[in-house]
RODRENKOL-633680 format. One record per residue: x, y, z negated of N, C-alpha, C in turn. Coordinates in steps of 0.05 Angstrom, whole numbers, plus 5000, padded with zeros to 4 digits. Layout:
% residues N
XYZXYZXYZ
...
% end
This chain:
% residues 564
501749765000500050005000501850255000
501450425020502450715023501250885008
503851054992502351254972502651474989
501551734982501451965002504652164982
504452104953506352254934509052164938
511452264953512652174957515452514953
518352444936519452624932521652644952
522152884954524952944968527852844966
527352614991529952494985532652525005
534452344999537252435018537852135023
539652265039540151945053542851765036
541851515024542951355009545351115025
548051065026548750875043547750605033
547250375056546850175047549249985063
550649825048551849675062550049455079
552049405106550649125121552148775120
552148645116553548415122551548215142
553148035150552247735169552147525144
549447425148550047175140551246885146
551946675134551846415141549546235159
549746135190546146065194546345695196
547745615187548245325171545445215149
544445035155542345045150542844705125
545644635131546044425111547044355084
548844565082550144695059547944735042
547344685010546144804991546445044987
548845194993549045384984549545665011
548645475027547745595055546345875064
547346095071545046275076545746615067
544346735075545647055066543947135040
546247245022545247365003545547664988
543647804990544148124992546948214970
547848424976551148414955549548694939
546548714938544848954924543948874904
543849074880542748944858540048894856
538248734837536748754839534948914834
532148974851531049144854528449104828
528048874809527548774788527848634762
526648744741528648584720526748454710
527548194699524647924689524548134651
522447974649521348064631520247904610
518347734615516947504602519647314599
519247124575521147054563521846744577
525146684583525546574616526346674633
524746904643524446804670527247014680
527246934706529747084722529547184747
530947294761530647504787533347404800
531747394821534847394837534047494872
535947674865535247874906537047744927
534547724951534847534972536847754994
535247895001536048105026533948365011
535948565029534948815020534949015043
533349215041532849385068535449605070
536449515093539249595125540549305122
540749135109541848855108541848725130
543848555148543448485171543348225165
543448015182543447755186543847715216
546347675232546447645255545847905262
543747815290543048135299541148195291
539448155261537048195258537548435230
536548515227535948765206533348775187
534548775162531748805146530049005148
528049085153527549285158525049445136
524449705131523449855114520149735109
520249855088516949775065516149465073
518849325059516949015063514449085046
512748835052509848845039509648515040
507248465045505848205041508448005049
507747755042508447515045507647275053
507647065069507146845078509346625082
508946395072511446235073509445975077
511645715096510345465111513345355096
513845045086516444915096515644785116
518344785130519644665161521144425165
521544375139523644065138525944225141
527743945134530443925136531344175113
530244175092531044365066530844665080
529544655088528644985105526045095105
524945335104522745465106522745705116
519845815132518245995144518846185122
518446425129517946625111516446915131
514246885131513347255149512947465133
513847655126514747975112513148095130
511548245120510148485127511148725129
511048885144513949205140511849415146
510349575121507649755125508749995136
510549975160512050185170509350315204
510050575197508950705218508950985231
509651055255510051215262508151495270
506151425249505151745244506051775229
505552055226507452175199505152155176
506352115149504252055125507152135104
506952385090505352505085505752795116
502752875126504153135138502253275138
504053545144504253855135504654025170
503254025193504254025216504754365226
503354545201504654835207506254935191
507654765168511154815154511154615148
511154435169513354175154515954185141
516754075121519154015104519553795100
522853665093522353345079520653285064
518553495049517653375019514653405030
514353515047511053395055510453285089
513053205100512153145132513852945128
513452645133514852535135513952235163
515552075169515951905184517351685184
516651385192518251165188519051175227
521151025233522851055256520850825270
519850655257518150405270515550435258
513350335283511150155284511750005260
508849895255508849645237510049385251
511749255240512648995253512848715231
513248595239512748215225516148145223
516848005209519247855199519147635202
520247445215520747135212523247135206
524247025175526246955163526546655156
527746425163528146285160529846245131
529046105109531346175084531645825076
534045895059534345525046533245455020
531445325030530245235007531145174973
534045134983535744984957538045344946
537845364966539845684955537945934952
535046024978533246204973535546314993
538646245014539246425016538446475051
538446665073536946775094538446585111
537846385129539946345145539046515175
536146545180536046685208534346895201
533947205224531747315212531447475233
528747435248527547625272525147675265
524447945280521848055293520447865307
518047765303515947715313513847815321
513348055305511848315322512348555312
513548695342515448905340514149205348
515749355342514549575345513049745365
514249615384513349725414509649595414
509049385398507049375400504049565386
505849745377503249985365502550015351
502549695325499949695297501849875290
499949935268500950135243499350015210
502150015195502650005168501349625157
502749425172502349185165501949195132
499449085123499749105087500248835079
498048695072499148405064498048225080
499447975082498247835107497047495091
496947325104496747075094496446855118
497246675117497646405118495046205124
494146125139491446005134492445705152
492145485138492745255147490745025148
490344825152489344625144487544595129
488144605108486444645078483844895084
485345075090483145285096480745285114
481244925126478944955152480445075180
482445105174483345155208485444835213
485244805242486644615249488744565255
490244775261493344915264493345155248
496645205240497245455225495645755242
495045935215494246155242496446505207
496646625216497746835194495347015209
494447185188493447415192494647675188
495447835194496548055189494548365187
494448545172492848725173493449065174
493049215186492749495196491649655166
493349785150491949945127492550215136
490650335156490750465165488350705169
488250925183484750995191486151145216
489551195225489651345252488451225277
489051455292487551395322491751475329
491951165345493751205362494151115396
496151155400495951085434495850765434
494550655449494450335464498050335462
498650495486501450355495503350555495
506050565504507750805494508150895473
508751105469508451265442506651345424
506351225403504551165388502551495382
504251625380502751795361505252065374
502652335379500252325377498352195400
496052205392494752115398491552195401
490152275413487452375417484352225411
483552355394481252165381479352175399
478651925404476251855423476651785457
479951805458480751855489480951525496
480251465519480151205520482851065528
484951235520487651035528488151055493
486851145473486851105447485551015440
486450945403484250725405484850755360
482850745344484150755316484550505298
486050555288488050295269485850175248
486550015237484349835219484149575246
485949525244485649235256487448935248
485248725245486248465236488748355264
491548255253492248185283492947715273
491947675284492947395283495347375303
496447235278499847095284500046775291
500146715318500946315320503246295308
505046155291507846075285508445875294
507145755310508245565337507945625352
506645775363507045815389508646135400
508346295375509246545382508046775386
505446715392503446885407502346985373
500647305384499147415374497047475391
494147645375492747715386491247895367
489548135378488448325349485748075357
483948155328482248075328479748255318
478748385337477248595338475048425313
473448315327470948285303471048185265
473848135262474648125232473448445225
472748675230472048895227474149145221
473749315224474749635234474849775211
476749685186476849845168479949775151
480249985138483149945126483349695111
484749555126484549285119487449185092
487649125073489949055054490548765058
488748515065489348355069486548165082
487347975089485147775109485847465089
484147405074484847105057482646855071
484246695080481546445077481246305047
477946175052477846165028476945815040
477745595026477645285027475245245018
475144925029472844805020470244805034
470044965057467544995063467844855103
469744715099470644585122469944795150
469645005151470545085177472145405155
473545585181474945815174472546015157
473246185136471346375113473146525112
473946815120476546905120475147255106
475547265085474747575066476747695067
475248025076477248165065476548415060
477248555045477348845030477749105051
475949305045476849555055478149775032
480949745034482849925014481550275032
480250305019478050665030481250815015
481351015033483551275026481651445008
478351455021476951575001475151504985
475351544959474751434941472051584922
471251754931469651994916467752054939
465051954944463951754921464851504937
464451334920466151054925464951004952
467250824966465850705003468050475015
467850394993470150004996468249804997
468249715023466349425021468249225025
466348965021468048725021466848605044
468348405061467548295082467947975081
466347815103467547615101467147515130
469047405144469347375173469046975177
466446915187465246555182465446515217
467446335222467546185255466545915251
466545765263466545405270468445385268
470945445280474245375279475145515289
478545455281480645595288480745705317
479345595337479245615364477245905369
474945875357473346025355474946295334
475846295314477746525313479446655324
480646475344482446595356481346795382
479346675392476646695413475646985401
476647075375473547205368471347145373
469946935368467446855361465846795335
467246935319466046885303464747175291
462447195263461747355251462547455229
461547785238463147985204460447895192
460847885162458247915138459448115119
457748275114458448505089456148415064
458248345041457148415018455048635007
452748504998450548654988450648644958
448948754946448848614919445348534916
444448404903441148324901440448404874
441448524852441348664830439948864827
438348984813437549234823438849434805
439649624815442049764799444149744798
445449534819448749484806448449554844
449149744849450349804881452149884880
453949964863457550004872459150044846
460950054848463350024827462350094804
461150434803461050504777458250424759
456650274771454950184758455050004744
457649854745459649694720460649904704
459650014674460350164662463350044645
465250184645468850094628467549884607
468549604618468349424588466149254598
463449304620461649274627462648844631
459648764609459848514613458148384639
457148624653454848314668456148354697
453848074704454547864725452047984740
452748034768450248144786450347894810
448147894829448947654852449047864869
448647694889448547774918449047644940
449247734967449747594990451147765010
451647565024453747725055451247725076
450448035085449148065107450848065136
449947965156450847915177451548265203
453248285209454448525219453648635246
452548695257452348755289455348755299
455048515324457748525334459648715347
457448905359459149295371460349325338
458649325325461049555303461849365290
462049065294465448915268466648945289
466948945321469048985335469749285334
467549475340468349755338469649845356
468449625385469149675416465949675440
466549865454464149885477464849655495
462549705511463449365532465749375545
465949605553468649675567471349715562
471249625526474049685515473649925500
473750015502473650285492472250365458
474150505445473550535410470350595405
469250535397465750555388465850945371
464351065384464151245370461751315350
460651535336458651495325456251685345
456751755368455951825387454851505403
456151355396455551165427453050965408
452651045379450550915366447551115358
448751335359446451485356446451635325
449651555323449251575282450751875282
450051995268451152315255454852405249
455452515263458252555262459152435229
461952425227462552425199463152635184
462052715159461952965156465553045143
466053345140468153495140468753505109
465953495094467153595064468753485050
470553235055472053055043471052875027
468752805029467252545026468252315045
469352395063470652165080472452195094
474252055102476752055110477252355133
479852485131479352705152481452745170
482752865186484652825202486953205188
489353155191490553435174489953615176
487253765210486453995209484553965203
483353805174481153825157477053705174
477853555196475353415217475453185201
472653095197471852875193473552695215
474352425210474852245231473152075240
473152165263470251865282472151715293
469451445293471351245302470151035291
471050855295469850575287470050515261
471350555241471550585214469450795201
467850995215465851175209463150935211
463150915246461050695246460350475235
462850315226463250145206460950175171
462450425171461650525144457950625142
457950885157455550885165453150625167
453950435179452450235181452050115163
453450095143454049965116452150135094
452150375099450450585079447350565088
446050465111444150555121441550315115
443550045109441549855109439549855095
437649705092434949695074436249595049
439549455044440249455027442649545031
443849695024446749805023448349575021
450549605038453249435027454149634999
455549354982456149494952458949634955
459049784941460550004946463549954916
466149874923467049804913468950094909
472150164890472450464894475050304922
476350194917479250134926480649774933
478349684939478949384952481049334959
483449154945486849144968486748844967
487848644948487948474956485948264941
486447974956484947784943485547454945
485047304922486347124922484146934921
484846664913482246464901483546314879
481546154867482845964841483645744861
486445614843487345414854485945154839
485845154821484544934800482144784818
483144564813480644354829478044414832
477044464851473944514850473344764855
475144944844475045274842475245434863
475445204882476545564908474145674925
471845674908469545884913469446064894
472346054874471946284856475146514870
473846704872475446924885476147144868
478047294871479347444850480347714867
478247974864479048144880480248354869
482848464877483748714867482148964878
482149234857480649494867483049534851
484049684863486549934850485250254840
482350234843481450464830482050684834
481750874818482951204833485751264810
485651194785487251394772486851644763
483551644759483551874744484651964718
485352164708486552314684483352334675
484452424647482152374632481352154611
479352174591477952064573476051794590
476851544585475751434604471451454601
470651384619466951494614465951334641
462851394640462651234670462951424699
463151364708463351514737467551634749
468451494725471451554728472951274724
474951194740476051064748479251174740
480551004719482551124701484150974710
485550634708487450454717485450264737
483150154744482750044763482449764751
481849544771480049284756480849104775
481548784764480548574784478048484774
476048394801473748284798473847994804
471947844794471047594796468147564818
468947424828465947374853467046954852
464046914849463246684855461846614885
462646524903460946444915459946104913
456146114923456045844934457745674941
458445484925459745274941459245054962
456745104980455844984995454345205017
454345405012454445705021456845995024
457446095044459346265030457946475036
455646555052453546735048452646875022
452446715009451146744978453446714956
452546934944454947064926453346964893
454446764876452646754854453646854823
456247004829456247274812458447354820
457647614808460147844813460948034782
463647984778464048074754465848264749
467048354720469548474716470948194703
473148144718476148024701477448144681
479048344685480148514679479948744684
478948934659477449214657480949304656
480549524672483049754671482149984651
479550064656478150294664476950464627
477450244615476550284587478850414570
481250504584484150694571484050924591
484551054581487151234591488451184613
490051294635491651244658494351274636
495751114641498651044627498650944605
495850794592497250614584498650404580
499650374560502350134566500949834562
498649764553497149604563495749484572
495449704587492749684611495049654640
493849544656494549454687494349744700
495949904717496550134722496250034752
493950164763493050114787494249884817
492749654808494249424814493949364843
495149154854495049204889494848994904
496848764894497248554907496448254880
496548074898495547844880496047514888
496147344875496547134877495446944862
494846704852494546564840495946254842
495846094815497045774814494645704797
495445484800493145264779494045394748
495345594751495345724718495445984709
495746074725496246384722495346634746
494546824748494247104764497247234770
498747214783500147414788499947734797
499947984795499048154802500848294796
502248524817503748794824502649044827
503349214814502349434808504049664834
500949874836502250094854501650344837
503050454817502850594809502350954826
499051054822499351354843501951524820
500451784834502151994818501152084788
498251984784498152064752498451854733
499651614742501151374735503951384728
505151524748507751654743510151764725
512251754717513051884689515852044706
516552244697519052314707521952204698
523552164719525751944713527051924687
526952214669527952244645525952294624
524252184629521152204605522252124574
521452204550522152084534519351994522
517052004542515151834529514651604522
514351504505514351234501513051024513
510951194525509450934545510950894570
512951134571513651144608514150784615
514150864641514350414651514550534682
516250414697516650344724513850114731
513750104764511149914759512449544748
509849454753510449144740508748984754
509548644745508048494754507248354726
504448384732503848254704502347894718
502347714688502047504689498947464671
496447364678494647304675494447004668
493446924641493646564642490746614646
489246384667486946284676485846174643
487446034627486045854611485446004587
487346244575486246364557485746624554
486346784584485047014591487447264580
489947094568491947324558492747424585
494747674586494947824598498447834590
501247814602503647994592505048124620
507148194606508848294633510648114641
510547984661513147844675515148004681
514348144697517648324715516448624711
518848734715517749104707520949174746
520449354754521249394775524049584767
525849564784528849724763529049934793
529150154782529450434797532250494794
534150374784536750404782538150524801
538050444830538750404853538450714864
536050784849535051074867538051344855
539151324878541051624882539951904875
537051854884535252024875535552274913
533052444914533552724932535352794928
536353084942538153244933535753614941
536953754920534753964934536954174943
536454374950538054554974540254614956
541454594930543754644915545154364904
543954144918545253894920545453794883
543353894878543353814847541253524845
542753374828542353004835538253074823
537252934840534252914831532952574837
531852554817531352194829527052164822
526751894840524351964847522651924811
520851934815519151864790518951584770
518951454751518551284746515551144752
515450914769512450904786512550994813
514151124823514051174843515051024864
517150724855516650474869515450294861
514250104877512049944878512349644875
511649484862511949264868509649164880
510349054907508148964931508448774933
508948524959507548344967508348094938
506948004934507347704915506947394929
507747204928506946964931508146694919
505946604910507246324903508246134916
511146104900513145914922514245664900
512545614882512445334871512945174889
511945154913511744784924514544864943
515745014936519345064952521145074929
520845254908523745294889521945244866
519945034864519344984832516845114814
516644954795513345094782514945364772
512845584772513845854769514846014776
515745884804516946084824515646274834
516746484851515346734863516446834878
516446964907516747124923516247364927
517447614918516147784915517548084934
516748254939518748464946517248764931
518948854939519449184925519849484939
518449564943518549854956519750074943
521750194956522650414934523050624959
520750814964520150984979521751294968
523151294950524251544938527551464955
527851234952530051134965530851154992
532151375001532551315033535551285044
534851015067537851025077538151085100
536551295111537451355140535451535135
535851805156535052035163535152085187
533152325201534052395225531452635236
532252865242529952985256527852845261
525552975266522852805285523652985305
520352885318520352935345519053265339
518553385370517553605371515553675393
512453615377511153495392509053785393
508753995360506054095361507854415358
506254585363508354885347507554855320
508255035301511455105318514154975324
515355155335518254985351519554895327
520654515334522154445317521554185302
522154075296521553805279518253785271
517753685284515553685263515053535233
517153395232516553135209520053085215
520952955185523652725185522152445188
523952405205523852005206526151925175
524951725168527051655143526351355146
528851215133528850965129528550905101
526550815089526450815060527250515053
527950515025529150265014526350075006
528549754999526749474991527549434986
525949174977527748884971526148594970
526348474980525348074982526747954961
525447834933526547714915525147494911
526447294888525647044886525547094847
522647104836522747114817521846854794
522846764783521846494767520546584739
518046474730516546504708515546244686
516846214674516145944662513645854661
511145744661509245594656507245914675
507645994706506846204703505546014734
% end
């Protein structure tokens, strides 16, 4: 997840090395010469950093804001690994009539995919390429997943997802780009990844909204693939949940299959805040079925769905919904999306901040689903209608149905403290689960934040906390080490470093069935961190840069948690 708060930085060196690509050796493989970008925490456990962002391997390069995770083994003591890189070449944060480093900024790449091949017995990189590269357009890959066998598909398929709301070009140069022009087209799109065969493809009807991740969910013997709209706007809440039902993998790949949006059948529980902080009940509901123009959020001809080509009301300007930097509502299929969603005879339920989602592993369980909302972060006395640290929810579905939702809950209340405190989950992002525990990484915003030299006692970099399934405790596994950060420099070259919170711990995954019960795959964003600089382009007046391109720092680690 991309934060918009981001400080003035300078360019940091990173060394590069080649790895070993020997695939027989135990101790086989490249291992970053960077410290780690995490320190364990829960008692045990340990960290150890794989590769780190400018790190080479051969001719391949780590490249900026890893995110999500997906891993297959391959035999012969070897495994898959796909890295998400939420890199993109609009500028976020920008400022287009005084841009400066500290409010115009730019990544050098498109969103692109990682295939790293690592050793199972060392964790260390022996190969590592692009699989989808920049020239292909997406923007800001968030977390992706893996859907195999088990899930009802019949071959491997990865989903990858667009957390996005720009309108960029089809082909060429991404950005800029003209809203509504038909050689453009706007982001919020699912892209399926083959890992045998190579091929991708977007998949328009998974639906047209800032997507954080695409999960199948087992058991229901064909593909059930949910997923979250992470909304930029949050006031009044407009995060739905989706769920995308084919016959098979064939038919997914086909796009043939259907969007369903979550309703609720409660009367009174229609969106987030009608779970009051602490709120014990269980509401139902169901997935209503989508009109196929707006989950694709394409005309017959190709072309982006507007809210003109349905008959529905511009999107309005007052910042109730997403806007473009000279303050316009954005149209576009993510409007129509939404719109459509508000209009029904029952509303889709209205969540604040949908990012990721997992299921229970425990036998029998994987109709129980576990959704992150990262919430807003409001400051303040927590009350209803404010959203302070953010919540995972519990949803049951039918298990002989995935239509029918037979409750929807709070897991874990954020929302009942204060923003910072030190026991509450500080607006969480990513997620995982084992037959024992929740894993979950925190994206701390800016009123989460502490300054690098705080002497408050709650200050905390973000963390990954550890959830036990069986008795509902809650601790910290890993807390994220900002060590690394050199910090900005400001125009008198006086040392400044980014915020505490202001890197992220993002993608997570369980890698038990490779390096052991308790293992973890995790990586780390440290966006204060930059190792490369360079003018932008000069695209708008006035004359001159409009934005810096920067290469911000990471890291891919392997973290172990005892009984986690």
């Amino acid at each position: 997840m991309r934060k918009l708060v981001l400080l003035l930085p300078v360019v940091a060196i990173v060394a590069v090395a080649a790895g070993a690509a020997g695939a027989g050796d135990n101790d086989s493989g490249f291992k970053t010469a960077h410290a780690s970008m995490l320190t364990p925490v829960a008692p045990g456990a340990t960290v150890e950093a794989i590769i780190t962002v400018g790190d080479e391997v051969g001719g391949y390069r780590f490249e900026s804001v890893p995110d999500g995770i997906s891993l297959r083994q391959r035999g012969q003591g070897r495994l898959d690994l796909f890295v998400n890189h939420e890199t993109s070449t609009v500028p976020f944060p920008y400022t287009p009539l005084a841009p400066t480093e500290l409010n115009s900024q730019n990544d050098f790449d498109n969103a692109q995919l990682s295939h790293l091949i690592l050793n199972q017995h060392s964790g260390g990189v022996l190969h590592g390429s692009l699989v989808i590269r920049s020239e292909e357009n997406f923007q800001r890959f968030c977390s992706n997943y893996l859907a195999t066998e088990k899930d009802g598909f019949d071959r491997p398929m990865l989903f990858t997802n667009e957390e996005a709301i720009d309108w960029v070009n089809r082909t060429g140069k991404a950005w800029p780009a003209t809203i509504g022009a038909d050689e453009a087209r706007q982001a919020g799109a699912v892209v399926a990844f083959d890992p045998r065969g190579g091929k991708q493809k977007t998949i328009w009807g998974m639906g047209r909204h800032n997507h954080e991740n695409s999960v199948a969910i087992p058991g229901y013997g064909k593909p059930v693939v949910v997923s979250g709209d992470d909304a930029f706007v949050n006031n009044p809440p407009q995060s739905q949940f989706y769920a995308y039902i084919a016959e098979d993998a064939d038919a997914v790949w086909n796009d043939e299959g259907d969007l369903w949006a979550f309703v609720s059948d409660t009367p009174g529980f229609d969106d987030y805040f009608d779970f009051t902080p602490g709120s014990p009940a269980e509401i139902q509901g169901h997935f209503e079925k989508v009109p196929k123009d707006i989950a694709t959020g394409r005309n017959p001809d190709g072309t982006d769905l507007m809210s003109s080509d349905k008959g529905y009301p511009a999107p309005p300007n007052d910042g109730s919904w997403q806007r473009d930097p000279s303050g316009v509502g954005i149209d576009g299929p993510q409007w129509v999306l939404e719109h459509w969603g508000d209009i029904q005879p029952k509303p889709a339920f209205q969540f604040v901040r949908i990012e990721d989602t997992t299921y229970d592993r425990r036998p029998g369980m994987s109709n129980v689903m576990y959704l992150i909302d990262s919430g807003r972060g409001t400051t303040g006395s927590p009350q209803p209608g404010r959203s302070t640290n953010g919540r995972v929810w519990k949803m049951v579905l039918d298990p002989d149905d995935p239509t029918k939702v037979l409750s929807l809950s709070i897991l874990i209340e954020g929302d009942d403290k204060p923003v910072k405190s030190p026991d509450e989950i500080h607006q969480p992002d990513n997620i995982d689960s084992t037959g024992n525990s929740l894993l979950i990484t925190e994206d701390p915003g800016s009123s989460q934040q502490f300054p690098f030299d705080s002497t408050d006692p709650n200050a905390t970099t973000a963390r990954i906390w550890r959830y036990s399934l069986a008795t509902g405790v809650m601790d910290v596994a890993a807390k994220v080490d900002q060590s690394a950060d050199e910090g900005p420099t400001d125009v008198d070259s006086t040392p400044l470093r980014g915020n505490l919170g202001s890197w992220e711990s993002s993608g997570v995954i369980d890698a038990s069935s490779v390096f052991g019960p308790g293992a973890f795959l995790v990586t780390i964003q440290a966006p204060s961190l930059w190792i490369e600089k360079a003018p932008g382009d000069d695209n708008v007046a006035p004359a001159g840069p409009d934005f810096t391109y920067k290469r911000s720092g990471g890291q891919l680690l392997l973290l172990r948690v005892p009984g986690a």
